[in-house]
NUZAZA-199457 format. One record per residue: residue number from 1; residue in one letter; x, y, z of N, C-alpha, C in turn. Coordinates in steps of 0.02 Angstrom, whole numbers, plus 50000, padded with zeros to 5 digits. Example, Ala and Ser with C-alpha at 12.3 -4.5 7.8 and 13.67 -1.06 7.14 Angstrom:
NUZAZA-199457
SITE   lumgu   seza    n.c1    n.c2    n.c3   ca.c1   ca.c2   ca.c3    c.c1    c.c2    c.c3
SITE       1      A   50660   49716   50390   50615   49775   50390   50660   49835   50390
SITE       2      S   50642   49888   50354   50684   49947   50357   50645   50002   50394
***
This chain:
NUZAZA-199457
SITE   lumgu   seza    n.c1    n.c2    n.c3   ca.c1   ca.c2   ca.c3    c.c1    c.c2    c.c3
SITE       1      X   50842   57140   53674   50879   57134   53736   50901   57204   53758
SITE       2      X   50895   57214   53806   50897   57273   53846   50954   57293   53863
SITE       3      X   51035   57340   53821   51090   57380   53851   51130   57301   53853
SITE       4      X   51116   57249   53847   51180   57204   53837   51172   57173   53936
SITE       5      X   51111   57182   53948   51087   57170   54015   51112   57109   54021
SITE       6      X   51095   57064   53975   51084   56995   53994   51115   56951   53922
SITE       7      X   51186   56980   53879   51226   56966   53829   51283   56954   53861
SITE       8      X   51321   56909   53902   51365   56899   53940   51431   56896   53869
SITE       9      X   51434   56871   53822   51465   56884   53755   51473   56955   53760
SITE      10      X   51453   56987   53740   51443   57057   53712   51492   57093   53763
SITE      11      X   51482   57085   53821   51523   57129   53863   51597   57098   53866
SITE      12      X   51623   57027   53864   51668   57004   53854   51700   57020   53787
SITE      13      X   51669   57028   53730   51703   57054   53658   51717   57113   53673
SITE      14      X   51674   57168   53717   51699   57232   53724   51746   57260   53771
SITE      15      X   51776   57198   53805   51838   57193   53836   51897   57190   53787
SITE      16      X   51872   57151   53751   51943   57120   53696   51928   57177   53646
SITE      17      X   51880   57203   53623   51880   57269   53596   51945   57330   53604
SITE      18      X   51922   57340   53672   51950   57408   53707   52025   57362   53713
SITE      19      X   52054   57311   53735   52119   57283   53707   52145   57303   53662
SITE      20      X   52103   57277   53602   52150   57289   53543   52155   57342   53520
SITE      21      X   52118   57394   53534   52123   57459   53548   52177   57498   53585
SITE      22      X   52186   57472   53629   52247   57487   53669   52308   57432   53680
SITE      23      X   52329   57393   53627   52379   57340   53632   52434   57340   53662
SITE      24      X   52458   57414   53681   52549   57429   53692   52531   57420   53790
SITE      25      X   52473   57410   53795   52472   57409   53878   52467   57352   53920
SITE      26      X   52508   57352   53979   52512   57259   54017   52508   57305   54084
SITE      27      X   52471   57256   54109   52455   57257   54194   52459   57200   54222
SITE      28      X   52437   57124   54227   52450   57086   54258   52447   57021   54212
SITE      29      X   52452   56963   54250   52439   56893   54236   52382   56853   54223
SITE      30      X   52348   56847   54168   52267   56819   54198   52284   56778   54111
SITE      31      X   52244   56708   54136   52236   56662   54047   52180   56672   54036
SITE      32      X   52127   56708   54033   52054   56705   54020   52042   56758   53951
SITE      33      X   51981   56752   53934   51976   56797   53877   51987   56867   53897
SITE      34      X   51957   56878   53958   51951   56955   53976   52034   56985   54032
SITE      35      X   52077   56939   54009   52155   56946   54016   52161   57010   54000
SITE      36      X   52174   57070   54051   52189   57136   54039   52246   57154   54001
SITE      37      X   52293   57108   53958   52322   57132   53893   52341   57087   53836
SITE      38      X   52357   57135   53799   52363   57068   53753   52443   57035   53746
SITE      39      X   52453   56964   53721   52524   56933   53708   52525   56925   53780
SITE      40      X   52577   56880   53801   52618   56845   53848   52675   56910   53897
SITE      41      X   52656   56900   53958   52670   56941   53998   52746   56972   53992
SITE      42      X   52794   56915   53968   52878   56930   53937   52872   56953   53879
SITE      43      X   52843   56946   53817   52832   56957   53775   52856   57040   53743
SITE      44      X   52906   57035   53719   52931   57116   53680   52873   57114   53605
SITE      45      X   52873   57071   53600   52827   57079   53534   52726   57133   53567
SITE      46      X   52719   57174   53518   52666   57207   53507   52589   57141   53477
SITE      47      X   52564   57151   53534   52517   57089   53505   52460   57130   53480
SITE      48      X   52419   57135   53440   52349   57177   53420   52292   57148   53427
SITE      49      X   52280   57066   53403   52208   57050   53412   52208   56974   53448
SITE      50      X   52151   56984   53486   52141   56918   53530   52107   56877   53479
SITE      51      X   52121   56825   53433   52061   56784   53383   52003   56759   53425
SITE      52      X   51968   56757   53408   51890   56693   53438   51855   56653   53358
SITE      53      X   51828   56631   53418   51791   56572   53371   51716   56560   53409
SITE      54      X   51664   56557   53372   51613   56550   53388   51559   56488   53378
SITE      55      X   51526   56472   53416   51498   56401   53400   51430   56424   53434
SITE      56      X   51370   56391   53376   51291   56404   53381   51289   56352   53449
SITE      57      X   51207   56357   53483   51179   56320   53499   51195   56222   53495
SITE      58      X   51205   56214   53450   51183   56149   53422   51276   56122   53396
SITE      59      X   51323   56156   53406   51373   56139   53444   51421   56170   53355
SITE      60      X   51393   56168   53314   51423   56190   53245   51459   56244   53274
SITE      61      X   51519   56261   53239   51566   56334   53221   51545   56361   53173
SITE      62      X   51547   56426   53200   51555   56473   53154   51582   56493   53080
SITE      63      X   51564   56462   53035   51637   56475   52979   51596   56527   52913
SITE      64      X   51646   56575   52903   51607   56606   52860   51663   56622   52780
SITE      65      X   51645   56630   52729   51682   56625   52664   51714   56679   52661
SITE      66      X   51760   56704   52629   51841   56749   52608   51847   56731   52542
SITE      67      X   51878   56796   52519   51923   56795   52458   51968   56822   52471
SITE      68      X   52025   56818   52472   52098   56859   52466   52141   56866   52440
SITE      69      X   52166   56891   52391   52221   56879   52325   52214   56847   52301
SITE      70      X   52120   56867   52269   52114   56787   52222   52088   56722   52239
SITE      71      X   52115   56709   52296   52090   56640   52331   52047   56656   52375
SITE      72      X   51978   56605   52370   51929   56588   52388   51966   56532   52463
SITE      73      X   51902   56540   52513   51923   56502   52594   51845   56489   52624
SITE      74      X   51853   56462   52679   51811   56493   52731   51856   56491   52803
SITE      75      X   51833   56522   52839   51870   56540   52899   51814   56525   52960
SITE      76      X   51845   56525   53022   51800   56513   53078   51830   56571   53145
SITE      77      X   51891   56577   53100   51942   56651   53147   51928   56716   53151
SITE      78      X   51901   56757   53187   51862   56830   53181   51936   56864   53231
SITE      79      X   51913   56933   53198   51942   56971   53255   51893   57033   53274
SITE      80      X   51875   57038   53334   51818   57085   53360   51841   57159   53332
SITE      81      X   51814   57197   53301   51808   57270   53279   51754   57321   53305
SITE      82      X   51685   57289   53315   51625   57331   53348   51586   57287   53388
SITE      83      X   51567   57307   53459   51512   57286   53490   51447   57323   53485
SITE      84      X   51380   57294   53477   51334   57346   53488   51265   57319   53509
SITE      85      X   51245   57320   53559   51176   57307   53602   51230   57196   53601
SITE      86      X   51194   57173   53562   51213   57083   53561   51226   57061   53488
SITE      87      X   51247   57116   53446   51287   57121   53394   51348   57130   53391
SITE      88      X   51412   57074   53357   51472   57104   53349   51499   57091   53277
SITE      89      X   51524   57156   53260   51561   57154   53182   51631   57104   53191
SITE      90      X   51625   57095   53150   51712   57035   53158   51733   57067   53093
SITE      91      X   51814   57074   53101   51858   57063   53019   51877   56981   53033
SITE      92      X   51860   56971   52952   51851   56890   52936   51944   56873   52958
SITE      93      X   51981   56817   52994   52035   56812   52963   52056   56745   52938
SITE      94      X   52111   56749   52883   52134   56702   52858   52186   56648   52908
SITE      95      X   52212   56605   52866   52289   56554   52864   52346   56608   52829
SITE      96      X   52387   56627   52866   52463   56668   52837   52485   56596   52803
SITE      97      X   52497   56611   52757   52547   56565   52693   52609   56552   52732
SITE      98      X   52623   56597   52755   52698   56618   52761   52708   56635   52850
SITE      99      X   52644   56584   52883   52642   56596   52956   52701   56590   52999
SITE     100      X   52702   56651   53074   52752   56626   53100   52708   56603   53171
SITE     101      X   52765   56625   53231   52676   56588   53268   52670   56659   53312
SITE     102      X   52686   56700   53295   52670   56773   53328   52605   56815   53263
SITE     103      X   52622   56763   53204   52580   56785   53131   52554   56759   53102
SITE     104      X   52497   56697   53136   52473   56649   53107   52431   56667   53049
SITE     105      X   52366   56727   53075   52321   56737   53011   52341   56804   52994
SITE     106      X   52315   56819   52923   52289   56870   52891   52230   56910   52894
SITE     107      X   52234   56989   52896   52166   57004   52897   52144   57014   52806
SITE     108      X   52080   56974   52804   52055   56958   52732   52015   57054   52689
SITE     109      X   52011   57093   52757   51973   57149   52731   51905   57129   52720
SITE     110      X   51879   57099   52743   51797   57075   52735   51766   57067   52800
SITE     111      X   51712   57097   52824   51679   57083   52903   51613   57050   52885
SITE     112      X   51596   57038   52942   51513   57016   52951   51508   57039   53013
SITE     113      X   51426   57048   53030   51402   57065   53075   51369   56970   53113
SITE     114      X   51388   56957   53187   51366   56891   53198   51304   56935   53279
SITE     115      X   51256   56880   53279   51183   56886   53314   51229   56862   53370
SITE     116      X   51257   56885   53434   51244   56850   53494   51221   56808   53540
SITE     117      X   51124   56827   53518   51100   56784   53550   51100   56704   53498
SITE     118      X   51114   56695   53437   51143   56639   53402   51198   56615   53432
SITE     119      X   51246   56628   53482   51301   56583   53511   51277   56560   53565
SITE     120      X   51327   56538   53576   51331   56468   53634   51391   56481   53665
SITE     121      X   51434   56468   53637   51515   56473   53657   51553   56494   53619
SITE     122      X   51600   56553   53653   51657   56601   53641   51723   56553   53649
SITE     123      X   51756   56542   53608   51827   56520   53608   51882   56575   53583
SITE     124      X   51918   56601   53646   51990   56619   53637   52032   56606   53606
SITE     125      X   52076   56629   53559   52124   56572   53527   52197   56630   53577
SITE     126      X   52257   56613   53544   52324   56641   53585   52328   56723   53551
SITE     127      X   52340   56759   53595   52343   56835   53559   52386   56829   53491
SITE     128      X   52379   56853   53453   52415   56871   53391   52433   56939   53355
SITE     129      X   52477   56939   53328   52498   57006   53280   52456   56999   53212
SITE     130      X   52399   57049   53198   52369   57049   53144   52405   57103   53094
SITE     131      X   52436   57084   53054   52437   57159   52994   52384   57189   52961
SITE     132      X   52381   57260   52955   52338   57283   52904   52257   57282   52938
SITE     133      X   52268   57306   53007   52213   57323   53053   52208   57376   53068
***
């Protein structure tokens, strides 16, 4: 695929990319994935990563396996780290034990690389505070 010509994904993750990249910044009102900031427009809290969730063709999610202090998971919660041509790296994330709802997951320290043209549909979940990103 040619520069992400025709990866309508790819350019949307590299929105939420350059976000979480720049988290401390708000400009307007929008509920969509490509919502120019992250967290809730009142919001004093520092939000860092937009979660997604990904689902093949054939309507399955995404879920891929974790270990984290020991304990074994699988997860279906990514947080975008690299875009590249219709490739994106994800850090895997967990269930917080000890969730609040500004701190639902954990980052597990484990990525995968997921195929683009293998999705179907991008699901948004609510911005969140990731630790240890």
């Amino acid at each position: 695929m040619e520069k992400n010509k025709d990866c309508c994904f790819a350019n949307i993750l590299k929105v939420i990319d350059v976000l979480q990249r720049n988290a401390d910044r708000c400009e307007s009102i929008d509920e969509t994935c490509t919502r120019p900031f992250l967290g809730t427009f009142l919001s004093s809290a520092v939000y860092n990563t937009r979660p997604v969730t990904f689902y093949t063709k054939t309507g399955s999610i995404y879920s891929l396996p974790y270990t984290f202090n020991g304990v074994s998971g699988t997860s279906s919660v990514f947080r975008i780290e690299k875009v590249k041509d219709c490739c994106v790296t994800v850090l895997i994330l967990a269930p917080n034990p000890s969730a609040t709802d500004s701190r639902p997951y954990i980052s597990t320290n484990q990525f995968a690389t997921i195929n683009l043209d293998c999705v179907c549909v991008l699901q948004c979940l609510a911005d969140v505070i990731v630790d240890n990103v």
